[in-house]
Every structure is written in C-alpha cells, then in structure tokens.
C-alpha positions as CSV (number, residue, x, y, z in Angstrom):
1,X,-67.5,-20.2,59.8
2,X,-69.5,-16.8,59.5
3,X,-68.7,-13.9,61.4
4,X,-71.2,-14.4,64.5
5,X,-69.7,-17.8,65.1
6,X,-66.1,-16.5,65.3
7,X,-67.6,-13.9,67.6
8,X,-68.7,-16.2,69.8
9,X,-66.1,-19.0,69.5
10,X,-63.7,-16.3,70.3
11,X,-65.4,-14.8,73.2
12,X,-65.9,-18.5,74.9
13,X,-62.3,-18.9,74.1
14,X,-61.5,-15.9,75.8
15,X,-63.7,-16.9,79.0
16,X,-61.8,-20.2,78.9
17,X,-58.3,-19.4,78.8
18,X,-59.0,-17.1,81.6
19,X,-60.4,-19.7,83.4
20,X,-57.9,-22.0,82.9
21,X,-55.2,-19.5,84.2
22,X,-57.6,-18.4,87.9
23,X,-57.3,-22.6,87.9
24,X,-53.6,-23.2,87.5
25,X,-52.5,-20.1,89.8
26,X,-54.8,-21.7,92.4
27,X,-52.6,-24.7,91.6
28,X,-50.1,-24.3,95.0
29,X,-50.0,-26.2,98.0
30,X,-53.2,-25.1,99.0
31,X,-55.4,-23.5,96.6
32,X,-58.3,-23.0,98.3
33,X,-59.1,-19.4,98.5
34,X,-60.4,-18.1,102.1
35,X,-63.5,-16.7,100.0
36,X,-64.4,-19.9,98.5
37,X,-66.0,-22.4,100.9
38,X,-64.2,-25.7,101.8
39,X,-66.8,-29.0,101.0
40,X,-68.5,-29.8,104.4
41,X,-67.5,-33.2,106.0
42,X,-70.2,-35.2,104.9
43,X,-69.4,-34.0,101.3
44,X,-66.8,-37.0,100.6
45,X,-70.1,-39.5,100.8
46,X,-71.7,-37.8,97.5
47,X,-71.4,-39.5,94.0
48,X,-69.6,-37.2,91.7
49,X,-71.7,-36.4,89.1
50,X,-70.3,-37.1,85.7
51,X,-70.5,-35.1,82.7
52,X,-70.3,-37.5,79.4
53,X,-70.0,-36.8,75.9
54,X,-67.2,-34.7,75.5
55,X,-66.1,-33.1,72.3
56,X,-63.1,-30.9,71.5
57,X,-64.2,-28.2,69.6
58,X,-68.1,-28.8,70.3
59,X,-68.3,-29.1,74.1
60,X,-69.3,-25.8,76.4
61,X,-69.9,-26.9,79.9
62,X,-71.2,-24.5,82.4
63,X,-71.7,-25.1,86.2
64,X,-73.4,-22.4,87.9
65,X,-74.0,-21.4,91.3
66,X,-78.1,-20.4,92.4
67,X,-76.3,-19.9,96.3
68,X,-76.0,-16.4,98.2
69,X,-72.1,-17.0,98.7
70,X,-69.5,-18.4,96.2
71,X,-68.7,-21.7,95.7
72,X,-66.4,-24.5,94.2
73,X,-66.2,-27.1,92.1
74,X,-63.6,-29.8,92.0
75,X,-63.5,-31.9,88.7
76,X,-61.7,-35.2,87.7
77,X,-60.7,-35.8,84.2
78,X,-61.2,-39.5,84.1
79,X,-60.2,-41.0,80.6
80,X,-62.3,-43.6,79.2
81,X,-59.3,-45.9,77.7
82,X,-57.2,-45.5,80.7
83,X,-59.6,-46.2,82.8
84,X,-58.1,-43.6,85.0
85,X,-57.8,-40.2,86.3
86,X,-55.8,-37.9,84.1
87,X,-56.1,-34.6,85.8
88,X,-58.3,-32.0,87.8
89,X,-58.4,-28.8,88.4
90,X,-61.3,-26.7,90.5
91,X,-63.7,-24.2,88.8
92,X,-64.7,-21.1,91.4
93,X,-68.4,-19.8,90.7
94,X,-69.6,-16.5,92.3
95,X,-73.0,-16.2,94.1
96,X,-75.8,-16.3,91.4
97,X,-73.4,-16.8,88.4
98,X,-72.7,-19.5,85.4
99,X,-69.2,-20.3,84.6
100,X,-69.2,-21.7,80.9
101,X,-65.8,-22.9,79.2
102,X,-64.8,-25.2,76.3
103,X,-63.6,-28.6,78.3
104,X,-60.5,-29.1,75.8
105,X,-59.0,-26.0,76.8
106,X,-58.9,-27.7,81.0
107,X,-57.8,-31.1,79.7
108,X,-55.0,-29.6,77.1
109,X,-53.4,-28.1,80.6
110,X,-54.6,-30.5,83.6
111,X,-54.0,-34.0,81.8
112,X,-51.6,-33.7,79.0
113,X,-50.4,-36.8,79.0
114,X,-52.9,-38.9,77.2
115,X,-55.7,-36.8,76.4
116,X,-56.4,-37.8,73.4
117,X,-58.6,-40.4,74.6
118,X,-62.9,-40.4,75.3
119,X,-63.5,-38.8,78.5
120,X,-65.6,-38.0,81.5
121,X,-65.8,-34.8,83.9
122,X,-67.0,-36.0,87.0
123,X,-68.1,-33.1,89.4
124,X,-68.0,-32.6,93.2
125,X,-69.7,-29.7,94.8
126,X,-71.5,-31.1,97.9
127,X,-73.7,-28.0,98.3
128,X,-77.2,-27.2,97.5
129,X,-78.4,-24.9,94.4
130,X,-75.8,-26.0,92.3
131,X,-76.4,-27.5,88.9
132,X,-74.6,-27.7,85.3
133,X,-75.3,-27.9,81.6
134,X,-73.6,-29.5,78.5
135,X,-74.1,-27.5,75.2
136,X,-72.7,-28.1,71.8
137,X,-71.6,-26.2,68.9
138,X,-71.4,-27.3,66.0
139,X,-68.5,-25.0,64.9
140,X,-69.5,-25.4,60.9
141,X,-73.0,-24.7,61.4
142,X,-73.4,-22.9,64.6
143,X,-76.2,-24.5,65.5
144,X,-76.5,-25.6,69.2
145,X,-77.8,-28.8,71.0
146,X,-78.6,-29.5,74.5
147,X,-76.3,-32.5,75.7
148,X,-76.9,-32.8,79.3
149,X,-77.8,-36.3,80.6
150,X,-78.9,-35.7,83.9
151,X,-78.3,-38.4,86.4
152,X,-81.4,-37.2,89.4
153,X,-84.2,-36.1,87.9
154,X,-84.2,-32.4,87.5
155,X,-87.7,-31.8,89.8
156,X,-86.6,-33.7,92.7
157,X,-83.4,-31.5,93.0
158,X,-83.8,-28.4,90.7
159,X,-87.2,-27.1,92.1
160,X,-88.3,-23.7,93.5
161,X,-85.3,-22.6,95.2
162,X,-83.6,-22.7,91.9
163,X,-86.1,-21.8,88.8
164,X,-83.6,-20.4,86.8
165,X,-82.5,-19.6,83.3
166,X,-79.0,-20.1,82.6
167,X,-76.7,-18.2,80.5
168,X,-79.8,-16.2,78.3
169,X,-78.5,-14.6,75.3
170,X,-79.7,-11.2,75.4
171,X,-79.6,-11.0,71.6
172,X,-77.4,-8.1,70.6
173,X,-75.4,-8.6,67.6
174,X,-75.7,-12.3,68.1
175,X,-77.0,-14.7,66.2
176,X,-78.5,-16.2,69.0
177,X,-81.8,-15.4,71.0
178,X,-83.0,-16.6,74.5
179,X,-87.1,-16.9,75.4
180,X,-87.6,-17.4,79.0
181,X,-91.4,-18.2,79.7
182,X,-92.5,-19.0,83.3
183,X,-96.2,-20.6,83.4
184,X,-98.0,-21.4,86.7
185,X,-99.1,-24.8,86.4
186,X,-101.5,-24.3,89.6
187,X,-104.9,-23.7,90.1
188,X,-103.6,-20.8,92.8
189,X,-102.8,-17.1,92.0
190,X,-98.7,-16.3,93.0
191,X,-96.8,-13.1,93.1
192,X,-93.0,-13.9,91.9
193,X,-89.8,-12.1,90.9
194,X,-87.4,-12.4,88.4
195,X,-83.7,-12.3,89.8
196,X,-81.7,-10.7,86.9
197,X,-77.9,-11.3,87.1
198,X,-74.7,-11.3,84.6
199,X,-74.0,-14.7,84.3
200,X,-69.9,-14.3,84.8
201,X,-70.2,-12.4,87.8
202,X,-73.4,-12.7,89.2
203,X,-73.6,-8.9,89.7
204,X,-77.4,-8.2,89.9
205,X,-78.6,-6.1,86.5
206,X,-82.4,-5.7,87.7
207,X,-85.3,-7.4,89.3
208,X,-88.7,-7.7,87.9
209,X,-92.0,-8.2,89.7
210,X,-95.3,-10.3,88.6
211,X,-98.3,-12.0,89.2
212,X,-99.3,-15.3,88.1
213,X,-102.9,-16.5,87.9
214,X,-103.8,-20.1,87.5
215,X,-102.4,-21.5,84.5
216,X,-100.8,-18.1,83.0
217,X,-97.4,-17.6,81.8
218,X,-94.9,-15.2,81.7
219,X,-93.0,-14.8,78.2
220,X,-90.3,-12.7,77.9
221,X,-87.2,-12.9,75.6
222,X,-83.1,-12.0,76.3
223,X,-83.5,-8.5,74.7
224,X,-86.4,-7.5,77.3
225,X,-84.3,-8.7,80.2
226,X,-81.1,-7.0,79.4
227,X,-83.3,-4.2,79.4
228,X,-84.4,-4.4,83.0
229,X,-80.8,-2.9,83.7
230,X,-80.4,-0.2,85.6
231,X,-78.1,2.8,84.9
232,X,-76.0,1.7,88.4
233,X,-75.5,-2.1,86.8
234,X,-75.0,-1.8,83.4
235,X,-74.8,-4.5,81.3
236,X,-72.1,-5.7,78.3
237,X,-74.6,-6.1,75.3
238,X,-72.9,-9.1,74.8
239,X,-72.9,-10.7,78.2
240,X,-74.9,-13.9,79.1
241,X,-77.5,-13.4,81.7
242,X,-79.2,-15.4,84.4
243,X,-82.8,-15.1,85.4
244,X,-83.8,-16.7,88.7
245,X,-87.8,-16.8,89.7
246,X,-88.5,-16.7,93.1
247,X,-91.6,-16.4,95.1
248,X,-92.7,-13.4,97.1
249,X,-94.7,-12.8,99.4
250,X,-97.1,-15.2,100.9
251,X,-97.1,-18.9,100.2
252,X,-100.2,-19.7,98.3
253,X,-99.2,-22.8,96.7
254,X,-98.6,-21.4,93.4
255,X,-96.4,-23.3,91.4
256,X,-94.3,-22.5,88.5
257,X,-91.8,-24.3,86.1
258,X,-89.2,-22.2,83.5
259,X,-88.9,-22.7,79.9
260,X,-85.5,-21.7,78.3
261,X,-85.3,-21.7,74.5
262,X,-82.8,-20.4,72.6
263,X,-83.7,-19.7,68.8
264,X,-80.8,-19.5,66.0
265,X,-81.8,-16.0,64.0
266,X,-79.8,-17.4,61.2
267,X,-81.5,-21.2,60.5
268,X,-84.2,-20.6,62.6
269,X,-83.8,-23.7,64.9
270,X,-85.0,-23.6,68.3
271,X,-82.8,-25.3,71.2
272,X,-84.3,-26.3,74.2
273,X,-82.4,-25.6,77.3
274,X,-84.4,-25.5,79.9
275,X,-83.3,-28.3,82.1
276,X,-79.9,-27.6,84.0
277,X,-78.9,-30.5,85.5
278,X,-78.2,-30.5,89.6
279,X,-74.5,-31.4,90.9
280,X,-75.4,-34.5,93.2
281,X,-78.9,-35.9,94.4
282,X,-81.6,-34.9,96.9
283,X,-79.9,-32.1,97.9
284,X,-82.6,-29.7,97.3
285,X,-86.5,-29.5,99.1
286,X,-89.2,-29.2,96.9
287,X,-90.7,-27.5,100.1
288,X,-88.3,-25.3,100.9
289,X,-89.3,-21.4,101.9
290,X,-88.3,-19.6,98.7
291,X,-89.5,-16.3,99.8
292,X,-88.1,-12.5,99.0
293,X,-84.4,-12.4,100.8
C-alpha cells in the first residue's frame, strides 16, 4: 500500500472511529440530541432504503445532508444469513455536510455478535434533500469504484434543490482529484451559484457566481474550488468539499445537471461519482423554487 493510500485509509479511519464514539455516547436512554430533529410522524410509513454490497476493508459510505438545519439518520444492520437485525446505531449530519465512514468500523461495535455474515444498511431519514453514496477502495490498488445502487431514480428525487457534488477531493497531496462540471442542458440562459462547503462540517468555504447559456458548461476541478476560500473560512488542504448549484435570480427555465469525476493521479482512472443516491422516494419536487436563500 503506497504512502497516499495509508494517508487516506488513515484519515477515513480517523473520521470513523470518531463517529463511531459521537454514536455510542448518544447511546443512553434517549439519544436524541435537542439540535437534531426527531423524524416527523408520517416518517414511520417510508421504506428504508438499503445500502447493499458491503465490504470490510473496501466499503466508505457517506450520507449527506443538502438541508438548512441538521439532521439524522437511523440505520439497521440487518445480516443476510440471520435474516435479522444485528444492530443500529444513528449517524448525525450537519446542515450542507457529508458524513463518510468505513461501515465495518459501526458493525464491529453495534452488532458484534454475528457480524461476520453478508449484510445490509438500511437507512431511515424521512426528510427531504438527503441522499447517500457507496464508494470502494480497493486497499491494494487504491483505485476507487462507485457502488451505489439506487433504488428511485436519482432525477425524480435528487433534482434542483439538490445539484450537488459530494465529498470533492480538492487535490492537495492526494492522489486523488475531483472535476465538477455543470452543463445547462436547456435552450434558456440561467444565472447560478455554486455553494462551497467542508464536507464534515458544512461550514461555508466560498460561493461562486455564473451564467449559463444554452447548452454551456461549467468545468472546474477540486484545486479551483478549495481556492474560492476565503481568509475568514479557511480550509484543511486535505478536507473533502461539497459544491451545491443553485439557481439565482429569476426563473427562466434553465436547467442544469452535475457531473462528478474523480481521476486517480497515480493509474490515471477516472471514477464516476456523480449520482448520490436519495434516502427514500418522491420526496423531492422537480419544481421546487431553488432560488438565492
């Protein structure tokens, strides 16, 4: 395993282990923090989604959260030879922030009675604006591979409310690099922003204005959005970054959709990553106002 591997193994072990302790000191009586929305009523008539294809030692999962307030996910273990729940635990995302961590890590503490067995996250959210993606790593080559399996179609739920970019690698002293390109499939002009935040926090790093004529594009890679920071928000070179495009301004029926590769500097293979799954379906209008908050 090269150097830039164990540099990024380490620091998604890191992210894990601290996620797995905020999860088991929530683990009381009644963990739910008076931050942290409660699911609404109707929540418990959602399907959970499920998140398949597990690996130990491959699997990053990361849920994020495209809201204005925090949210919180509850997820089952459910193990496949079983046939039953082993575990859960809940996974607290700020506003406008992507929580990744190594699922082995949560099923080594929440279900460790049996958990070496095929498994299955299933997810529960019940709010808008929320969606998740599966990435491996193969941790002999590095390389990474999109595993999501979506189970709504990404355009019916994950439309322009929520064009976003999710955990960009910014490309400092990794061996990773994100390209975020936004085209305007329309035949209208559009004005739109770009919504820079750190991906663990959701802390804004910068915003970035443009316009889109018919069938023009926007290409810009991690390095160039990292530096969008300003001096009051800076930014860990290392840090993952999300980029949300919304539309300002007037409605003129421009349209866009958001590309996210990431390219390995080392092989050269390209990853495409640009479809984050939503958490449930139909909970998100295609024609809902998206305009400048």
């Amino acid at each position: 395993m090269g150097p830039a591997v164990r540099l990024l193994t380490s620091r998604l072990l890191a992210g894990a282990c601290a996620l797995v302790l905020s999860a088991a000191a929530m683990a009381a009586d009644d963990f739910r923090a008076p931050t942290v929305p409660t699911l609404p009523p109707e929540a418990g008539t959602y399907n959970k989604t499920a998140i398949v294809g597990i690996e130990n030692g491959q699997s990053l999962v990361r849920l994020a959260n495209l809201r204005d307030e925090p949210t919180r996910n509850y997820v089952d273990i459910y193990g496949l030879t079983d046939k039953a729940t082993l575990g859960s635990f809940t996974v607290d995302v700020p506003a406008k922030a992507s929580i990744q961590f190594m699922p082995e890590l949560m099923i080594y503490t929440f279900a460790p009675v049996n958990w070496e067995q095929p498994v299955v996250l299933y997810v529960k959210n019940g709010r808008d604006k929320q969606v998740w993606q599966h990435v491996k790593i193969d941790a002999r080559t590095g390389a990474l591979y999109d595993a999501s399996v979506c189970a709504a179609p990404p355009h019916l739920d994950y439309a322009a409310p929520g064009n976003a970019a999710l955990n960009v690698y910014p490309g400092y002293f990794s061996r990773y690099l994100s390209t975020v390109s936004v085209h305007n499939f329309s035949d209208k002009s559009g004005n739109f922003e770009a919504r820079i935040t750190d991906a663990e926090t959701g802390k804004s790093v910068g915003t970035v204005a443009f316009t889109l004529d018919p069938r023009e594009s926007f290409i810009r890679n991690g390095i160039w959005y990292a530096g969008q920071g300003t001096r009051e928000s800076p930014l860990d070179d290392n840090r993952y970054l999300n980029v949300e495009i919304v539309r300002v301004g007037e409605d003129t029926g421009a349209r866009v959709v958001v590309g996210h590769e990431v390219k390995d500097l080392f092989s050269g293979q390209t990853t495409n990553l640009s479809n984050p799954c939503p958490i449930h379906g139909g909970l998100v209008s295609i024609f809902a106002a998206t305009g400048a908050q």
